[in-house]
C-alpha positions as CSV (number, residue, x, y, z in Angstrom):
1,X,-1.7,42.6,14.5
2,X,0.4,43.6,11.9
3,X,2.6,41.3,10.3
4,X,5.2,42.1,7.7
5,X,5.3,39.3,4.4
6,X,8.1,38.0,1.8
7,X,6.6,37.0,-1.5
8,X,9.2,35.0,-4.0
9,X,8.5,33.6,-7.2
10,X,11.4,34.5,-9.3
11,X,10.3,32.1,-12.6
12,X,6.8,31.9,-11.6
13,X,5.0,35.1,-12.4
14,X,1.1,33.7,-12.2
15,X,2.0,32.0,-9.0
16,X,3.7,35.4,-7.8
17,X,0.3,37.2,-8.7
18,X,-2.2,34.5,-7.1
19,X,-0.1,34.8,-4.0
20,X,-0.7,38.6,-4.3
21,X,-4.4,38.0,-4.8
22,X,-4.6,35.7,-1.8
23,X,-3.2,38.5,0.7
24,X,-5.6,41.2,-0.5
25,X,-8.4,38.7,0.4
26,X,-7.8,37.9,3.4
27,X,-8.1,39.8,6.7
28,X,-4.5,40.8,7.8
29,X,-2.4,44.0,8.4
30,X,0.9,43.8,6.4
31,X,3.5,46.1,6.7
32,X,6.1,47.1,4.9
33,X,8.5,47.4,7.7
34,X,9.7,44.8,10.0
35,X,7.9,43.0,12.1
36,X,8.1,40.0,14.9
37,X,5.0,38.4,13.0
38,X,6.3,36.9,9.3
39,X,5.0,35.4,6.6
40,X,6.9,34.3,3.9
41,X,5.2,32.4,0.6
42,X,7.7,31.9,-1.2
43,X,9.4,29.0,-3.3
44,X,10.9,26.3,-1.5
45,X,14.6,27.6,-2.0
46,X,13.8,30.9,-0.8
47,X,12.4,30.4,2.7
48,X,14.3,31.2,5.7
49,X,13.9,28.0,7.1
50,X,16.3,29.2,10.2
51,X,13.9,31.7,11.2
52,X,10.6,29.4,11.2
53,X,13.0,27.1,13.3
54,X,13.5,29.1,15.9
55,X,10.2,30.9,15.8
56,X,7.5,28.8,15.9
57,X,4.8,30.8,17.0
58,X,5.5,34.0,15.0
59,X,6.7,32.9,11.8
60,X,4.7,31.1,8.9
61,X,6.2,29.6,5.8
62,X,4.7,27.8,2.9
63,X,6.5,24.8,3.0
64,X,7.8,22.3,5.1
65,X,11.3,22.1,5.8
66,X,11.4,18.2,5.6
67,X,8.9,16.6,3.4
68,X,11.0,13.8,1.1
69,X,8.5,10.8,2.1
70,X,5.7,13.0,0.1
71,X,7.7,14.4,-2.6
72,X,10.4,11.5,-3.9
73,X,9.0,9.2,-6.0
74,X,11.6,6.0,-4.6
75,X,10.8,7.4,-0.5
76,X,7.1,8.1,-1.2
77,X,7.0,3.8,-2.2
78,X,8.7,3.3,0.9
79,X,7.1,5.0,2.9
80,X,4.0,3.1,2.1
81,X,5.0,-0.5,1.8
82,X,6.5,0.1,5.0
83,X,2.9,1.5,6.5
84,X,1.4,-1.6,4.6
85,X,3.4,-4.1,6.3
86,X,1.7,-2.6,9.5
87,X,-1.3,-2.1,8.6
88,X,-2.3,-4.5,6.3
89,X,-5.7,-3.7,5.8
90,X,-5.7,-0.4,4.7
91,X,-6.9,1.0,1.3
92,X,-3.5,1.9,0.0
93,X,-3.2,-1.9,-0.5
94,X,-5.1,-1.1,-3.8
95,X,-4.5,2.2,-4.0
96,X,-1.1,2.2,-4.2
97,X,0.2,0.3,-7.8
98,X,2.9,-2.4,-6.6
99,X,6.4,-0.8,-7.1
100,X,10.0,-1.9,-7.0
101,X,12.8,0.5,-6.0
102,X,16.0,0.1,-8.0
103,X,19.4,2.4,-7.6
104,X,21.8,1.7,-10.3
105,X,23.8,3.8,-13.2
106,X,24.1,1.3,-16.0
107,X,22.0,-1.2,-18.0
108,X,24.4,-3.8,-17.2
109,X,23.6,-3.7,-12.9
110,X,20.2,-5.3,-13.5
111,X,21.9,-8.4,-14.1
112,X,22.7,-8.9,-11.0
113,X,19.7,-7.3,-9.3
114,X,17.5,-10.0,-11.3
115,X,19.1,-12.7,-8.8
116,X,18.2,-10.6,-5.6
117,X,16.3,-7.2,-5.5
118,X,14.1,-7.7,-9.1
119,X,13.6,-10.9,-8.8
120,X,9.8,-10.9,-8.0
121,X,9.8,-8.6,-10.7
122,X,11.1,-10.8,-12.9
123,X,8.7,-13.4,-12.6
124,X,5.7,-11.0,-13.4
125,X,7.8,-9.7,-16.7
126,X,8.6,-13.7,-17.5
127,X,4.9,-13.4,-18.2
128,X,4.5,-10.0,-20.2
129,X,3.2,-7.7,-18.1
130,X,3.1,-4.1,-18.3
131,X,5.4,-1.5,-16.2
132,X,6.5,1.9,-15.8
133,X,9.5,3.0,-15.3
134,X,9.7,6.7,-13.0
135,X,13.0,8.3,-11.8
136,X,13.1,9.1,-8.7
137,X,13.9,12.9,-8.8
138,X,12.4,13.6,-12.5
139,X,8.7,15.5,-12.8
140,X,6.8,16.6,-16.1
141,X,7.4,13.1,-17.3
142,X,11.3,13.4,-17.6
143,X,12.7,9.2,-17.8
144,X,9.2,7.6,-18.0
145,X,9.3,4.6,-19.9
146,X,6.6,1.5,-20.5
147,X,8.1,-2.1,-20.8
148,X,7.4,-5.8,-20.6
149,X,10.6,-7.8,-20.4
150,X,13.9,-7.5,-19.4
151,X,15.4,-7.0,-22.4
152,X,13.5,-3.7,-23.3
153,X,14.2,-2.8,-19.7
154,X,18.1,-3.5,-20.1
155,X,17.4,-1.3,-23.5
156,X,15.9,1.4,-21.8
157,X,18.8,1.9,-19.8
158,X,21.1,1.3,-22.4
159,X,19.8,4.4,-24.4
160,X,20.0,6.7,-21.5
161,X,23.7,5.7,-21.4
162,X,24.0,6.4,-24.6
163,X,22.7,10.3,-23.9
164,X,25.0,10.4,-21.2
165,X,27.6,10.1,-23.5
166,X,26.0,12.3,-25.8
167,X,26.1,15.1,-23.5
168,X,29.8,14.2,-22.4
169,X,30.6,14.6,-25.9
170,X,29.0,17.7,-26.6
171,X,26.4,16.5,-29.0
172,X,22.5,15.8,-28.8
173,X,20.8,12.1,-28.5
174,X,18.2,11.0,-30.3
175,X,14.9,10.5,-28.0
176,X,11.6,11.1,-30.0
177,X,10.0,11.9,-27.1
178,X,12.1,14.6,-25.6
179,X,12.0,13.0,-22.1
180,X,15.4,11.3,-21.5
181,X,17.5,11.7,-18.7
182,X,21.0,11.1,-17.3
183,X,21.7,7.9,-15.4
184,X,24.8,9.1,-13.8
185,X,23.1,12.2,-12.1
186,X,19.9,10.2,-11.2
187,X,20.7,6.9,-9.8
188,X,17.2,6.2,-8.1
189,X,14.2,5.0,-10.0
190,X,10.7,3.2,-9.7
191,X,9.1,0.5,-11.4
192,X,5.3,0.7,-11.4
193,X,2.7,-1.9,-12.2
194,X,0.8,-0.3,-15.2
195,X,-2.8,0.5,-14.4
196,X,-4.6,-1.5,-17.2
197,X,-8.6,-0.4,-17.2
198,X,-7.7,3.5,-16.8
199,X,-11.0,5.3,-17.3
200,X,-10.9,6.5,-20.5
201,X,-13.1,10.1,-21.6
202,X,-12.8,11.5,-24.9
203,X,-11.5,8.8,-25.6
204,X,-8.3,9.9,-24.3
205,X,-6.4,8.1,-21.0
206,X,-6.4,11.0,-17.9
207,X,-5.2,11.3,-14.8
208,X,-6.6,13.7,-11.9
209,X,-4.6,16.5,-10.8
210,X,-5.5,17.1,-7.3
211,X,-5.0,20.1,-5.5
212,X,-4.0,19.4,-1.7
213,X,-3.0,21.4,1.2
214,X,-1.0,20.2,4.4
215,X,-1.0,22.1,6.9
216,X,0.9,22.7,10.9
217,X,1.1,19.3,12.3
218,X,-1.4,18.2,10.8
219,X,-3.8,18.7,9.0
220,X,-4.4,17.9,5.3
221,X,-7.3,18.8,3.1
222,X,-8.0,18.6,-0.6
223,X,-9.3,21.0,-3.2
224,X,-12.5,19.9,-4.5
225,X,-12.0,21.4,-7.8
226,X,-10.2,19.1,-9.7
227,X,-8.6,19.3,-12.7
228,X,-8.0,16.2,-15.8
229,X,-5.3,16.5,-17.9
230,X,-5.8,14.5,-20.8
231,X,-3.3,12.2,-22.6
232,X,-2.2,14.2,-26.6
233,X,-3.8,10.8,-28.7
234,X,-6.2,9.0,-28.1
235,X,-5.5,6.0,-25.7
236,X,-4.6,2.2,-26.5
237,X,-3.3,-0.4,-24.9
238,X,0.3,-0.5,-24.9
239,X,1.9,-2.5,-27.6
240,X,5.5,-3.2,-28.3
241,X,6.9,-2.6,-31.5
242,X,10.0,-4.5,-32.0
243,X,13.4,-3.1,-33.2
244,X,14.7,-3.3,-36.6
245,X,17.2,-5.5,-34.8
246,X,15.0,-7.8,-33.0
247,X,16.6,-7.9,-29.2
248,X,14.4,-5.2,-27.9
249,X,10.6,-3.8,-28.6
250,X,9.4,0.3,-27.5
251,X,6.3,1.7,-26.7
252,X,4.7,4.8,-28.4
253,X,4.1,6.8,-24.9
254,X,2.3,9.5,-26.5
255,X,-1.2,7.6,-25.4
256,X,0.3,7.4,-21.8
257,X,1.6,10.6,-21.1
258,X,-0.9,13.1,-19.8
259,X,2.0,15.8,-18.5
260,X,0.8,19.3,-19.7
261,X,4.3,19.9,-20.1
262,X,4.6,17.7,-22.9
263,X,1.4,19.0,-24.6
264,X,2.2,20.9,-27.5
265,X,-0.9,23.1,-26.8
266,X,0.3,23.9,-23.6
267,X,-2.4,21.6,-21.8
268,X,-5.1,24.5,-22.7
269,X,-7.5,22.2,-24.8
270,X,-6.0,19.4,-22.3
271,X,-7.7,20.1,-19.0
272,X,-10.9,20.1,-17.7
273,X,-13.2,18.5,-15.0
274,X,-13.9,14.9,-16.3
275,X,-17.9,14.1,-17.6
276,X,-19.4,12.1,-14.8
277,X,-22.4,11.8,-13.3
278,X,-22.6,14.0,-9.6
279,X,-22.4,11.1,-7.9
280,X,-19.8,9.6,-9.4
281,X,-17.6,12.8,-9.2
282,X,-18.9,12.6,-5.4
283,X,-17.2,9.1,-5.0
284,X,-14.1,9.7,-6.4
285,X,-13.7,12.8,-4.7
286,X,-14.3,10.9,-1.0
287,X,-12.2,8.3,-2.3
288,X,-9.4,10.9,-3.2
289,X,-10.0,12.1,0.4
290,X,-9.5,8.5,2.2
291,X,-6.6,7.8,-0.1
292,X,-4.8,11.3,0.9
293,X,-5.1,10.6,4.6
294,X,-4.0,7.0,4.2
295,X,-0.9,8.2,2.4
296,X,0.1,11.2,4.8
297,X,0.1,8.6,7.6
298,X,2.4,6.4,5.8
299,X,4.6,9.5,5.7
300,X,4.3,10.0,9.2
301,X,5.7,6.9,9.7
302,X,9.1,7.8,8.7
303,X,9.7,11.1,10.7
304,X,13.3,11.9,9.5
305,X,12.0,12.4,5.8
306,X,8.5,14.0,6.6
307,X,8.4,16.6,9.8
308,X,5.1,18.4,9.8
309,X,5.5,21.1,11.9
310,X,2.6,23.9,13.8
311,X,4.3,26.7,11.7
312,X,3.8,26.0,7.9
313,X,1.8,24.8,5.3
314,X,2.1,23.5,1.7
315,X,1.0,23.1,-1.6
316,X,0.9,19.9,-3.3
317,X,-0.5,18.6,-6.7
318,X,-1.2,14.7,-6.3
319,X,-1.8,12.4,-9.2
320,X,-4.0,10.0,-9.1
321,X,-5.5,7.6,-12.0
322,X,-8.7,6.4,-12.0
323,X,-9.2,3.0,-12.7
324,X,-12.7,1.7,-14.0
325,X,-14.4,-1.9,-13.4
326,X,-17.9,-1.1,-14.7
327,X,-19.6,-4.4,-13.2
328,X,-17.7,-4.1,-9.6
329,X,-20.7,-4.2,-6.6
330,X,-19.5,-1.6,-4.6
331,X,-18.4,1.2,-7.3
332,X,-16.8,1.0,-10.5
333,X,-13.9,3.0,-9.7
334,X,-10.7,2.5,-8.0
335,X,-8.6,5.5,-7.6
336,X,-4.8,4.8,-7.8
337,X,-2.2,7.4,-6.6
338,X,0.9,7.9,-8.6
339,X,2.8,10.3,-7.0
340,X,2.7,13.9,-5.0
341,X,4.7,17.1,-6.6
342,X,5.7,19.7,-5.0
343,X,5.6,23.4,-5.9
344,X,3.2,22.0,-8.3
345,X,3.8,23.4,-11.9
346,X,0.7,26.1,-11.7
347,X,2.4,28.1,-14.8
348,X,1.6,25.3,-17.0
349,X,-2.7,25.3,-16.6
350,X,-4.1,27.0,-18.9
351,X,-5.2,30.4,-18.8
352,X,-9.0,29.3,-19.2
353,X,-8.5,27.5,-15.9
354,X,-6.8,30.2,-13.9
355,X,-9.8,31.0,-12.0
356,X,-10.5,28.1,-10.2
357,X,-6.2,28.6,-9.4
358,X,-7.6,32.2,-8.4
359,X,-10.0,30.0,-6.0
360,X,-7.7,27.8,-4.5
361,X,-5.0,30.0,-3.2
362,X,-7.7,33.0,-1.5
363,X,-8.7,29.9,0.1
364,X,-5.2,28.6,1.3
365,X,-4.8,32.4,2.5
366,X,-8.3,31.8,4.8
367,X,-7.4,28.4,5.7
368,X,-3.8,28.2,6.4
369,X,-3.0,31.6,6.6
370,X,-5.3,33.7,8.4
371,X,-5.7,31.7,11.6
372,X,-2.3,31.1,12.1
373,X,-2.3,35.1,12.9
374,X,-5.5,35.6,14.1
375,X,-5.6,36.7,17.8
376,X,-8.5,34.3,18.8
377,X,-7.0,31.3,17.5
378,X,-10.6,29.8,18.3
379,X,-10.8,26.8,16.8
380,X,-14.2,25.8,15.4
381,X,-15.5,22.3,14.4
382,X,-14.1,21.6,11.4
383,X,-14.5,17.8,11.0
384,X,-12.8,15.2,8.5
385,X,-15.1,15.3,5.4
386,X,-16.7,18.5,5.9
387,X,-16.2,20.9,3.2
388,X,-15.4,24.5,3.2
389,X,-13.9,26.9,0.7
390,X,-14.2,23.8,-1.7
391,X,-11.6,22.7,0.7
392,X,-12.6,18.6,1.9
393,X,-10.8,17.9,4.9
394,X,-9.2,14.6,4.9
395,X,-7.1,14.4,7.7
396,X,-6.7,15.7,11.4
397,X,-3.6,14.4,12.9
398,X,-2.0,16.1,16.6
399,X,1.8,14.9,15.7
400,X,3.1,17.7,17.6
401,X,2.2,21.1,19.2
């Protein structure tokens, strides 16, 4: 079978060549000319999703068409409270940090959401406790902010007004951190509880970037090679410092922040596999696993924001933070998902890691690629938390054929 393939990366030259590498290893005819079997691995905005409508069983793309629930912080949270509220018992109840949803464009609509939506909120920041603050639509830590009380909240907000206006007026704001963002333009954010025991190695705070692949409808499965990225300072709790003014306190988020796009090494010295024992790599990795299926359910639960379909698979990089209670019975750590990115920023790992990136995408093209054109679609025993190509395979879902 020959199949003719469109290959897109316009910004993303590594993840154009591991692409490349990934159809030479794999066993398919592709031809230059057309064909009636297609392939297209491409970015997101390049896809012909028209053409993997209407041709189902010919034509393979590398994303899904619908796939919000996942992706957006603000429908990813809903998706799961409401999959909580039906099933109580299941492991995202710890899993998941508690989060609010808010949709506002100026500090001074909390005011009134204190009264109604944030009001639960409010009690928990009456006693000091720690949150993060996500937009919605932001990645590589755009908008994050830590806070304990409404007034730095209010503050928060207050200053991205203030680069709105900055940028209205032609001029440039003054954020430290380089990770403001502009209210009017994102309107939907998170609050998060802050995870307060993170598992801390070198003595820096890390989270785990997870490799995972969905794929048809469904089928998920998580790359077992995972990668840390480390927080630029070492970690400590966070502590406000108040304003010269005295109505508001920050947070130094340098301790916090483990994005490798706000390294200024470029996240080379930043990544690595974390130094645990083998079995309690092991753990979290099963625990990763359970946690995965768990949350592609809850996305199944809304079906106008996440339509897996039999005709295309994707890439995500899901980050999770590992808590650590070293006394607990049963195991001293809790894995806690934050959130699930798209197109997942594979430019920004650094070039001593680019092998195990190598890795991963020959084995996408043998997993999700290969048998989707293979003539004897045979399908062999493959079972949840078996593990091949370093591929662990978390879910196995028949949402539709």
């Amino acid at each position: 079978m020959e199949i003719s393939v469109k290959v897109v990366w316009p910004s993303a030259p590594l993840t154009l060549s591991l692409v490349h590498n990934a159809l030479n290893a794999i066993d398919l005819q592709i031809t230059d000319s057309s064909s009636k079997f297609f392939l297209q691995w491409s970015t997101y905005d390049s896809l012909d999703h028209e053409r993997a409508y209407f041709n189902r069983s010919t034509a393979l793309s590398s994303s899904y068409t619908f796939r919000k629930s996942l992706i957006r912080k603000h429908f990813l949270s809903r998706a799961i409270y409401a999959y909580l509220k039906k099933n109580p018992d299941s492991l995202l109840s710890n899993a998941a940090p508690r989060t609010y949803e808010i949709e506002l464009s100026f500090a001074d609509e909390l005011d009134e959401m204190w009264t109604d939506e944030l009001w639960d909120l409010g009690a928990e920041l009456d006693n000091h406790s720690w949150w993060i603050l996500k937009p919605g639509m932001a990645d590589r830590g755009m908008g994050i902010r830590i806070f304990n009380s409404k007034e730095d909240l209010h503050h928060i907000f207050e200053n991205f007004e203030s680069q709105d206006a900055d940028e209205e007026n032609g001029s440039e704001g003054e954020d430290a951190s380089g990770t403001a963002v502009v209210t009017s333009q994102l309107r939907h954010f998170v609050i998060q509880e802050y995870i307060l025991n993170p598992l801390l190695l070198d003595p820096s705070e890390f989270h785990l970037r997870v490799y995972c692949v969905a794929v048809g409808a469904l089928k998920v499965y998580a790359y077992n090679r995972i990668l840390a990225l480390f927080s630029a300072v070492p970690y400590k709790p966070p502590q406000a410092v108040p304003s010269a003014e005295g109505n508001h306190s920050s947070v130094d988020l340098a301790p916090h922040l483990t994005n490798t796009s706000l390294q200024v090494n470029g996240g080379e010295q930043s990544e690595g596999e974390p130094l645990l024992t083998t079995a309690n790599f092991e753990d979290i990795v099963q625990n990763v696993g359970k946690v995965l299926a768990e949350t592609f359910k809850a996305a199944l639960g809304n079906p106008v924001h996440f339509q897996p379909v039999p005709n295309a698979f994707e890439l995500y990089g899901v980050d999770f933070l590992v808590s650590h209670t070293p006394f607990k019975t049963l195991s001293p750590f809790q894995v806690k998902i934050l959130e699930i990115n798209a197109e997942p920023a594979i430019e920004l790992t650094g070039v001593r890691l680019t092998w195990i990136l190598e890795d991963l995408f020959v084995a996408i093209g043998k997993v999700c690629v290969e048998p989707f054109f293979r003539e004897d679609k045979v399908d062999d025993e493959w079972r949840v938390g078996d593990v091949r190509h370093n591929f662990v395979k978390c879910l196995d879902e028949e949402v539709r054929k």
